[in-house]
N, CA, C, O and CB atoms as a CASP TS submission, in Angstrom:
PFRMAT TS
TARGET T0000
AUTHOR 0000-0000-0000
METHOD Language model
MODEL 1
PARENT N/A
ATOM      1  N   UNK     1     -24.425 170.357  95.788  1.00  0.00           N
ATOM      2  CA  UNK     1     -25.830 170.449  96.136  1.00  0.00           C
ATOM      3  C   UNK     1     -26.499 171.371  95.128  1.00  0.00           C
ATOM      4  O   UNK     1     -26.016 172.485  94.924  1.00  0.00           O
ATOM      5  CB  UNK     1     -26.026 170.964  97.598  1.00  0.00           C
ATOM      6  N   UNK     2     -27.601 170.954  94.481  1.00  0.00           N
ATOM      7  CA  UNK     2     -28.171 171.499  93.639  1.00  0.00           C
ATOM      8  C   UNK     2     -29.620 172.591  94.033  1.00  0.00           C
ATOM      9  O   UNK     2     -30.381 172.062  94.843  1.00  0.00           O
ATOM     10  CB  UNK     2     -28.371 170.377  92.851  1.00  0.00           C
ATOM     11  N   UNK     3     -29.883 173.449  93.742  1.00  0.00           N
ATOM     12  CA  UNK     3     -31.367 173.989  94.429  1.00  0.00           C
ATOM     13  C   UNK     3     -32.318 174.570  93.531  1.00  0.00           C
ATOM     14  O   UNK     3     -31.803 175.183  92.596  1.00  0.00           O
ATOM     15  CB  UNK     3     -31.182 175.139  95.506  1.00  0.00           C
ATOM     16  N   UNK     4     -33.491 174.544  93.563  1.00  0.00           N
ATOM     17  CA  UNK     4     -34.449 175.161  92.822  1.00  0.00           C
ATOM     18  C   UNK     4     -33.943 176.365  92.323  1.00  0.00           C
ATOM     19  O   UNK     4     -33.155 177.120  92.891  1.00  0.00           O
ATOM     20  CB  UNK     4     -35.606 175.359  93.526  1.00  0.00           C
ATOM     21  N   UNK     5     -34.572 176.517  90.961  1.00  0.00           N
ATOM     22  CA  UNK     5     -34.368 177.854  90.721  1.00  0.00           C
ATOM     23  C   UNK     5     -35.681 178.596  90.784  1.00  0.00           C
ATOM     24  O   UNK     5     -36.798 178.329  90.341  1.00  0.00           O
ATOM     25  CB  UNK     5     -33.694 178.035  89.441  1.00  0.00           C
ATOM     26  N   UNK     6     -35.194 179.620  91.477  1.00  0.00           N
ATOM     27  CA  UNK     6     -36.420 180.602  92.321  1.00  0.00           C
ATOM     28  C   UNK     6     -37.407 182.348  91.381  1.00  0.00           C
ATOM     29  O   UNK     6     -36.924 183.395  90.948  1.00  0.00           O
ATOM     30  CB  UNK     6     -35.185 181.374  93.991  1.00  0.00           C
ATOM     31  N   UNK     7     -38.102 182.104  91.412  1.00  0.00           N
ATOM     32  CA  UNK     7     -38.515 183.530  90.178  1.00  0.00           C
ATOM     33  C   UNK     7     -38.543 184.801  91.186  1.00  0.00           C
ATOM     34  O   UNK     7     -38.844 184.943  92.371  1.00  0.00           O
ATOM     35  CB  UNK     7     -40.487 183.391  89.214  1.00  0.00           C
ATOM     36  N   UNK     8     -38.104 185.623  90.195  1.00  0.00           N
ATOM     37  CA  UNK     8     -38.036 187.098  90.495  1.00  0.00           C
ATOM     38  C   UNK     8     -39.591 187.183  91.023  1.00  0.00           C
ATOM     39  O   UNK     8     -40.534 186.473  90.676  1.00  0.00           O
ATOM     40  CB  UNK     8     -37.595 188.182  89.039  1.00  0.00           C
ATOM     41  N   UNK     9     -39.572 188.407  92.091  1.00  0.00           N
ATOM     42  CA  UNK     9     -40.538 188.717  92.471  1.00  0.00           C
ATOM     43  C   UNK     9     -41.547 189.040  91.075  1.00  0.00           C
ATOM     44  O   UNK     9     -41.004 189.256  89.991  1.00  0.00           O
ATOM     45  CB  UNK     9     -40.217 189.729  93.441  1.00  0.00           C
ATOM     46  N   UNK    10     -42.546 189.047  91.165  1.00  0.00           N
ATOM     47  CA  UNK    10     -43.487 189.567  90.354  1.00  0.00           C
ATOM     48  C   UNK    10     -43.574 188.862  89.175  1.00  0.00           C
ATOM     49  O   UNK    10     -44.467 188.971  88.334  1.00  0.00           O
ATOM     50  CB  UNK    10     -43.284 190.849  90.117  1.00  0.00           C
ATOM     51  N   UNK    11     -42.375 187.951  89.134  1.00  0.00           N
ATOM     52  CA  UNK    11     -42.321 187.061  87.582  1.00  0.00           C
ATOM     53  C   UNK    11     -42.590 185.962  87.804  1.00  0.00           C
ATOM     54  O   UNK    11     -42.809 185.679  88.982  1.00  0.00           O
ATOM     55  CB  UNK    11     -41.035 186.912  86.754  1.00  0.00           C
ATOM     56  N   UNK    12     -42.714 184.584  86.469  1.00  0.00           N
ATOM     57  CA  UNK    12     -42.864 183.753  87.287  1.00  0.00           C
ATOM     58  C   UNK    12     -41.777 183.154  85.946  1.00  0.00           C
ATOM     59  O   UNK    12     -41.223 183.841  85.089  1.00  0.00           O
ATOM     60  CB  UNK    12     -44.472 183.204  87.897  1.00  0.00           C
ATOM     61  N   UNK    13     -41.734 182.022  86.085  1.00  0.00           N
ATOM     62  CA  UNK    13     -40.147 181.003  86.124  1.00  0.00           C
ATOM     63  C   UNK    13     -40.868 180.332  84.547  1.00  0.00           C
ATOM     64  O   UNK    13     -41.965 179.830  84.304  1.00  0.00           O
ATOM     65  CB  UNK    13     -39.807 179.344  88.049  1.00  0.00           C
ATOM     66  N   UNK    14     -40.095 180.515  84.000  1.00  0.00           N
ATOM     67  CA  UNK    14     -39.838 179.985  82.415  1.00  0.00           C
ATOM     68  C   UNK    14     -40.334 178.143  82.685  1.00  0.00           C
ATOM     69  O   UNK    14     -40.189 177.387  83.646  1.00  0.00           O
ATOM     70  CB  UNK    14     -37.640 180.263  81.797  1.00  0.00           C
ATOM     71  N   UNK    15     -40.907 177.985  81.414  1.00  0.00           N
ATOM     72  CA  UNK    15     -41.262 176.209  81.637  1.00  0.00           C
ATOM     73  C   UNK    15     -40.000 175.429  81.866  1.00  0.00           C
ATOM     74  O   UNK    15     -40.094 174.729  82.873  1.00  0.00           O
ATOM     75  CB  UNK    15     -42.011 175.411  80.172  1.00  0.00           C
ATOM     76  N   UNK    16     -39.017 175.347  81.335  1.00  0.00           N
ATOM     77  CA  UNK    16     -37.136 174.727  81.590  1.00  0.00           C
ATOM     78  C   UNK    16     -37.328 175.038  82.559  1.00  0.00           C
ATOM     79  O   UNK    16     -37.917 174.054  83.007  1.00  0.00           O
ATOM     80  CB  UNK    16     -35.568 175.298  80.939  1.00  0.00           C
ATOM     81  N   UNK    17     -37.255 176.115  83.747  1.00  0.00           N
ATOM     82  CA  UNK    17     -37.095 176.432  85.209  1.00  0.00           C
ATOM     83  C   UNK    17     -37.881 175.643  85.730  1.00  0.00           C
ATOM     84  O   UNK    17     -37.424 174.850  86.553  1.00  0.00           O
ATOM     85  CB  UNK    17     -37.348 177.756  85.685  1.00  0.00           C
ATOM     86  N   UNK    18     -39.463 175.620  85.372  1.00  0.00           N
ATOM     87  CA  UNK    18     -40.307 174.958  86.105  1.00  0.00           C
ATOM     88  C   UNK    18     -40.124 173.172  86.061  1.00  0.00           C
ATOM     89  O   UNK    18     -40.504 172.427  86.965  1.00  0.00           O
ATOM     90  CB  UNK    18     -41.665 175.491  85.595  1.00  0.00           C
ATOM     91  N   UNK    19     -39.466 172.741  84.813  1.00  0.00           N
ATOM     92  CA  UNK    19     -39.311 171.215  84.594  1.00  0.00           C
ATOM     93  C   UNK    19     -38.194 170.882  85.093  1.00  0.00           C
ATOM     94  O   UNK    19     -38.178 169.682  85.371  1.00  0.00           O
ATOM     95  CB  UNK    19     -39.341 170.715  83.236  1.00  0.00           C
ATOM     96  N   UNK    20     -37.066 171.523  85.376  1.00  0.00           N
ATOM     97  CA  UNK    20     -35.930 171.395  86.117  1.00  0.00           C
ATOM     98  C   UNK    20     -36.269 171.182  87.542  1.00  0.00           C
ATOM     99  O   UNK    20     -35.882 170.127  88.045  1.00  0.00           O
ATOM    100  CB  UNK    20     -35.086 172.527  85.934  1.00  0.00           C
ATOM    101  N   UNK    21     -37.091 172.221  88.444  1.00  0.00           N
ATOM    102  CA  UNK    21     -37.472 172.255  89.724  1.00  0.00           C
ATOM    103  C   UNK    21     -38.131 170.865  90.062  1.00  0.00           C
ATOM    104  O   UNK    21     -37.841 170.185  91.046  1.00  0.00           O
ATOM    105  CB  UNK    21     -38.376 173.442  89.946  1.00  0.00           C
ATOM    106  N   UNK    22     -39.360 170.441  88.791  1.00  0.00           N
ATOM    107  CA  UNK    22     -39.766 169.579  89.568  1.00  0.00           C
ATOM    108  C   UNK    22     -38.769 168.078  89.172  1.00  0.00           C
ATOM    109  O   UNK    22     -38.856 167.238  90.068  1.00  0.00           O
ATOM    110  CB  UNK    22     -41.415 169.544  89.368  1.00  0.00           C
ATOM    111  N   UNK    23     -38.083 167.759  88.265  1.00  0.00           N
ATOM    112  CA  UNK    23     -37.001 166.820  88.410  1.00  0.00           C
ATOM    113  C   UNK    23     -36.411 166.920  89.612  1.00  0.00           C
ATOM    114  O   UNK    23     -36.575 165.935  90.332  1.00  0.00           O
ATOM    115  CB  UNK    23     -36.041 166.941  87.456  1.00  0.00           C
ATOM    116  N   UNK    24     -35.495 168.190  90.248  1.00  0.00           N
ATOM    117  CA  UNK    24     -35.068 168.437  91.014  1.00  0.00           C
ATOM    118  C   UNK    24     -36.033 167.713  92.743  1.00  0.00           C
ATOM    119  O   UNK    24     -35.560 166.877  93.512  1.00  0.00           O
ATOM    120  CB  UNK    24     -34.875 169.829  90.556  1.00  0.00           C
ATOM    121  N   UNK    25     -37.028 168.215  92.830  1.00  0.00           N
ATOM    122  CA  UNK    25     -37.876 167.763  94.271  1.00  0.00           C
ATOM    123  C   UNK    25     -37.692 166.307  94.045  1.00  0.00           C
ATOM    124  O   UNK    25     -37.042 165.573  94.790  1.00  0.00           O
ATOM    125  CB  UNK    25     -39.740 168.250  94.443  1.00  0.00           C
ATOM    126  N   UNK    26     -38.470 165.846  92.684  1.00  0.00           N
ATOM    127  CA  UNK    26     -38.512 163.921  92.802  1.00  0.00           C
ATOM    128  C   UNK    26     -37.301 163.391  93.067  1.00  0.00           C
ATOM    129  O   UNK    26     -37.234 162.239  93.498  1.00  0.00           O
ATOM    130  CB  UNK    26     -38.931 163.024  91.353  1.00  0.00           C
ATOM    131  N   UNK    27     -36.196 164.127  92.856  1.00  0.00           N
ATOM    132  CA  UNK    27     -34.863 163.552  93.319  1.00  0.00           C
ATOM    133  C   UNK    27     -35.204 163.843  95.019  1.00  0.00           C
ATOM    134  O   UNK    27     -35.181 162.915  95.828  1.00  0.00           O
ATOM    135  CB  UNK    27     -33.272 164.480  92.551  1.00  0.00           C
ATOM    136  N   UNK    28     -35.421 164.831  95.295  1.00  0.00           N
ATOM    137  CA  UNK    28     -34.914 165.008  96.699  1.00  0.00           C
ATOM    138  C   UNK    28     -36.097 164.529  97.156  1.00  0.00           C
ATOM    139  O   UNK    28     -36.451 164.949  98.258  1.00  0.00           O
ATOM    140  CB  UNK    28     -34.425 166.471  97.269  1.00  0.00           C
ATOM    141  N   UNK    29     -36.751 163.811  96.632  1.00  0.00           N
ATOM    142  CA  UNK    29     -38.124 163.110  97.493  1.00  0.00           C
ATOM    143  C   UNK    29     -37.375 161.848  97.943  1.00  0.00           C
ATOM    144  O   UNK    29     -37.003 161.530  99.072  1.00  0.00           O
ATOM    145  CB  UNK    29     -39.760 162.658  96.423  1.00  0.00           C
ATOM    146  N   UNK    30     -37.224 161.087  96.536  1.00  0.00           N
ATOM    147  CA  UNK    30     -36.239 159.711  96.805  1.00  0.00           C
ATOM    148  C   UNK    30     -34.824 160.105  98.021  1.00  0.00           C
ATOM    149  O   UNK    30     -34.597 159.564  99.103  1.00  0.00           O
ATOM    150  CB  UNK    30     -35.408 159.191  94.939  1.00  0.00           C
ATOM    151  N   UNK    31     -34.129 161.132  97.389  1.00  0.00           N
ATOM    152  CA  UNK    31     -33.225 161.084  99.223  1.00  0.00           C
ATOM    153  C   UNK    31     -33.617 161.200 100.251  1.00  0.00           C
ATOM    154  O   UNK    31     -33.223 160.478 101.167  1.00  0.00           O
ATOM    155  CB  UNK    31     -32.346 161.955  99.658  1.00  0.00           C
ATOM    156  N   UNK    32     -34.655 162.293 100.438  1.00  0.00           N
ATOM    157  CA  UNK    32     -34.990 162.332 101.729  1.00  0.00           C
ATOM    158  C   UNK    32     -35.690 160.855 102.434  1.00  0.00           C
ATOM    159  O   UNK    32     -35.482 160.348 103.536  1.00  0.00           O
ATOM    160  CB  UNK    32     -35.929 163.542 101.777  1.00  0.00           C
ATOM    161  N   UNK    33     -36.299 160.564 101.672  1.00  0.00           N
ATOM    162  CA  UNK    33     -37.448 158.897 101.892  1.00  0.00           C
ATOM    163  C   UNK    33     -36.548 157.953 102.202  1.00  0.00           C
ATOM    164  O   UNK    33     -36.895 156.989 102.885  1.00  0.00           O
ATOM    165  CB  UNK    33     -38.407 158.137 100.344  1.00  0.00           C
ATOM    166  N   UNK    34     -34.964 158.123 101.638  1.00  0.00           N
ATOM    167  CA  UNK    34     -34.161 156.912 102.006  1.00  0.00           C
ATOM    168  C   UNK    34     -33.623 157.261 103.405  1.00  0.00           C
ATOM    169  O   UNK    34     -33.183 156.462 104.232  1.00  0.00           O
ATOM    170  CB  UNK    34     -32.934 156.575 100.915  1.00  0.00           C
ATOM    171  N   UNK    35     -33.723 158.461 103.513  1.00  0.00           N
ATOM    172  CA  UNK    35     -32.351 158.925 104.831  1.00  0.00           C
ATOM    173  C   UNK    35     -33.370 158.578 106.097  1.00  0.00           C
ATOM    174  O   UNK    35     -33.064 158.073 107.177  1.00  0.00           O
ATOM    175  CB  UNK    35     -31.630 161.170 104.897  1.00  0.00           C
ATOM    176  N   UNK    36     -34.813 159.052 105.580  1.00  0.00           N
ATOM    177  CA  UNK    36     -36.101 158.493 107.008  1.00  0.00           C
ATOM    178  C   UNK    36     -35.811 156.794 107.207  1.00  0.00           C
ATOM    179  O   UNK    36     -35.514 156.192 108.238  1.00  0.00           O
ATOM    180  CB  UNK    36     -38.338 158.704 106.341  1.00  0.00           C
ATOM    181  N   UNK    37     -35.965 156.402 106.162  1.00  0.00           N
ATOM    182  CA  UNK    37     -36.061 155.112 106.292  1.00  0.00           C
ATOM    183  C   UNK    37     -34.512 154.320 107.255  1.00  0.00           C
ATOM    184  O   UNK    37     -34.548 153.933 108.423  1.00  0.00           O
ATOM    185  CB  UNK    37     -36.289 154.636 104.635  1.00  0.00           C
ATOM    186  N   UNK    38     -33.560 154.282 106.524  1.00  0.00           N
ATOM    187  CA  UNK    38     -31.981 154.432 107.078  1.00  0.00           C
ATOM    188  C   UNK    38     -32.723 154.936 108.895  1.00  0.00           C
ATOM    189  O   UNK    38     -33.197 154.147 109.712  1.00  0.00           O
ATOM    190  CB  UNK    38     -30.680 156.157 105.883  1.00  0.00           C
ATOM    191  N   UNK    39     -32.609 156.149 109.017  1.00  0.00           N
ATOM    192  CA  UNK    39     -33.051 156.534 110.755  1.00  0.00           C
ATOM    193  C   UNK    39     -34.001 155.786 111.217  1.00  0.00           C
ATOM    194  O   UNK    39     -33.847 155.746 112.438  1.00  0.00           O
ATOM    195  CB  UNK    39     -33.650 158.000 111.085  1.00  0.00           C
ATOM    196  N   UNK    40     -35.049 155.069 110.856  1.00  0.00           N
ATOM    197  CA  UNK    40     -36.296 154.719 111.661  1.00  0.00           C
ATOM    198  C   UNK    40     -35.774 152.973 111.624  1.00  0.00           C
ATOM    199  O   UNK    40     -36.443 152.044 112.078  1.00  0.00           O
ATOM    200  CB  UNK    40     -38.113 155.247 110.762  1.00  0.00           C
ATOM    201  N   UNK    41     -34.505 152.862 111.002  1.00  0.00           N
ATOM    202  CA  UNK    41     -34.306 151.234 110.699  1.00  0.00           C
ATOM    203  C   UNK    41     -33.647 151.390 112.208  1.00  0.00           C
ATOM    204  O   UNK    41     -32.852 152.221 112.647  1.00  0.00           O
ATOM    205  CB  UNK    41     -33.145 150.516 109.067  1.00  0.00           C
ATOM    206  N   UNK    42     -34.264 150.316 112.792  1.00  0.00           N
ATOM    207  CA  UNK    42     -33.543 150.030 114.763  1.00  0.00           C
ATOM    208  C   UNK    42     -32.410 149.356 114.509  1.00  0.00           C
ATOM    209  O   UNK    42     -31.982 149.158 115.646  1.00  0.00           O
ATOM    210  CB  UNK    42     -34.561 148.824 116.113  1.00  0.00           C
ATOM    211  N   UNK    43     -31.591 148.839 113.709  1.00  0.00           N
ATOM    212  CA  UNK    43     -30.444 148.623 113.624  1.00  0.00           C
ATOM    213  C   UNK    43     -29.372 149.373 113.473  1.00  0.00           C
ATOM    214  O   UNK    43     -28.218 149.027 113.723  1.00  0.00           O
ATOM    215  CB  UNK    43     -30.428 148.047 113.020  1.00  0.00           C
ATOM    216  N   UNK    44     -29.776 150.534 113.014  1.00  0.00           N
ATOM    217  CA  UNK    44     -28.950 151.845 113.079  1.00  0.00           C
ATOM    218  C   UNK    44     -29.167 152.569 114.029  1.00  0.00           C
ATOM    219  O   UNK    44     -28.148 153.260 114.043  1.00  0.00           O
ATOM    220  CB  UNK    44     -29.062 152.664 112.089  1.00  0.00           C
ATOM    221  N   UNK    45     -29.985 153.012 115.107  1.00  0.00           N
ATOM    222  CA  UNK    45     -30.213 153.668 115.883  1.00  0.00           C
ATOM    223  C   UNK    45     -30.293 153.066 117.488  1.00  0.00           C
ATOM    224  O   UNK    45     -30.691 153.642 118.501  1.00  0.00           O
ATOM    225  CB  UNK    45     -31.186 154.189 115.345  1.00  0.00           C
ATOM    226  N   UNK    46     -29.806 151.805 117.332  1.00  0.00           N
ATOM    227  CA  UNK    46     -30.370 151.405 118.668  1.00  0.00           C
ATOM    228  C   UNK    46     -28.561 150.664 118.619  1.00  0.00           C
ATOM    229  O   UNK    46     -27.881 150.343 117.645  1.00  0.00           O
ATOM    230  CB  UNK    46     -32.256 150.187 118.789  1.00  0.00           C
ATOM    231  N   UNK    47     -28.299 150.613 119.900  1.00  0.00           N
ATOM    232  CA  UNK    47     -27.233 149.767 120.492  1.00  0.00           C
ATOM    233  C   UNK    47     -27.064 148.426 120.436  1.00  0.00           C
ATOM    234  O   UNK    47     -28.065 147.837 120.027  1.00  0.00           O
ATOM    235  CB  UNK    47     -27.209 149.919 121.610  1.00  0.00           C
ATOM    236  N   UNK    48     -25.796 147.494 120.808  1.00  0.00           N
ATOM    237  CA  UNK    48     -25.425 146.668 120.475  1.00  0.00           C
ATOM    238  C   UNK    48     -25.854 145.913 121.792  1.00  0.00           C
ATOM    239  O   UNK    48     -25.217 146.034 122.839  1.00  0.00           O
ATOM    240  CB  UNK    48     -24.201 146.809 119.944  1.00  0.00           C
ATOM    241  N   UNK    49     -27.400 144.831 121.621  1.00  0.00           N
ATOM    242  CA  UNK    49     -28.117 144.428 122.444  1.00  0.00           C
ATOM    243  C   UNK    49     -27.411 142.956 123.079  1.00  0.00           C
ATOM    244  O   UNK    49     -27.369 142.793 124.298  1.00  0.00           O
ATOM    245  CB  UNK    49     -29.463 144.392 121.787  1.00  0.00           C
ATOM    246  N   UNK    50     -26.948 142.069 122.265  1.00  0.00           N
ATOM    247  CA  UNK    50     -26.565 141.052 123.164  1.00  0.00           C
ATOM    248  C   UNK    50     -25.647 140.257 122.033  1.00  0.00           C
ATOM    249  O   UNK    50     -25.784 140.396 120.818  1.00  0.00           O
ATOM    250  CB  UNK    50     -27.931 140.170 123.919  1.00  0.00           C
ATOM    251  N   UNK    51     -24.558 139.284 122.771  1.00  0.00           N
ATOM    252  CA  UNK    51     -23.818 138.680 122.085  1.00  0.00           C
ATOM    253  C   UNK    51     -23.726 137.762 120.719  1.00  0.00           C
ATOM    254  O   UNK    51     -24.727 137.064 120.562  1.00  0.00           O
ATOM    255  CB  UNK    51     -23.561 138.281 122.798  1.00  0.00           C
ATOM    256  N   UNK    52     -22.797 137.641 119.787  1.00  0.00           N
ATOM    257  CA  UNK    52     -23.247 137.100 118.527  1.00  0.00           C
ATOM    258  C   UNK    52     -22.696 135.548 118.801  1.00  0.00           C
ATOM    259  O   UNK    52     -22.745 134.614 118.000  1.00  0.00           O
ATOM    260  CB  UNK    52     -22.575 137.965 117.083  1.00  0.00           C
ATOM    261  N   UNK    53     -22.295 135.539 119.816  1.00  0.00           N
ATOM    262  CA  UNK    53     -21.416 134.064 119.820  1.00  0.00           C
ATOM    263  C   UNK    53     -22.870 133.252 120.194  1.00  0.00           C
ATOM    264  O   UNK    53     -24.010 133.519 120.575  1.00  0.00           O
ATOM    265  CB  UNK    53     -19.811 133.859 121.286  1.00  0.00           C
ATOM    266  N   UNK    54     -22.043 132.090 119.823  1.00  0.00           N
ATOM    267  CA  UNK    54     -23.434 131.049 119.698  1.00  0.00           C
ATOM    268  C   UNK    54     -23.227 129.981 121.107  1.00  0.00           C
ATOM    269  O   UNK    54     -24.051 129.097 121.338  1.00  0.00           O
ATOM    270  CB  UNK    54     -23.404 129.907 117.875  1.00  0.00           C
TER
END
């Protein structure tokens, strides 16, 4: 697991720090957006409603 890199109080974060961080979020935008999506899909969250036989 990877995490922002965070600036010293009173300082603020070198441009590499700052272009890393935001690579870093757009990644964790795309995971998080998939893992909502995955949970809100009712095929994953809901039970096994009625028989497949025909």
């Amino acid at each position: 697991m990877t995490t922002p890199t965070q600036g010293r109080s009173g300082l603020g974060l070198f441009r590499e720090q700052k272009t890393n961080n935001r690579v870093l979020n757009r990644l964790r935008l795309v995971v998080e957006r998939v893992i909502v999506q995955v949970k809100t899909w009712r095929i994953v969250h809901t039970g096994f409603r009625r028989p497949l036989g025909l």
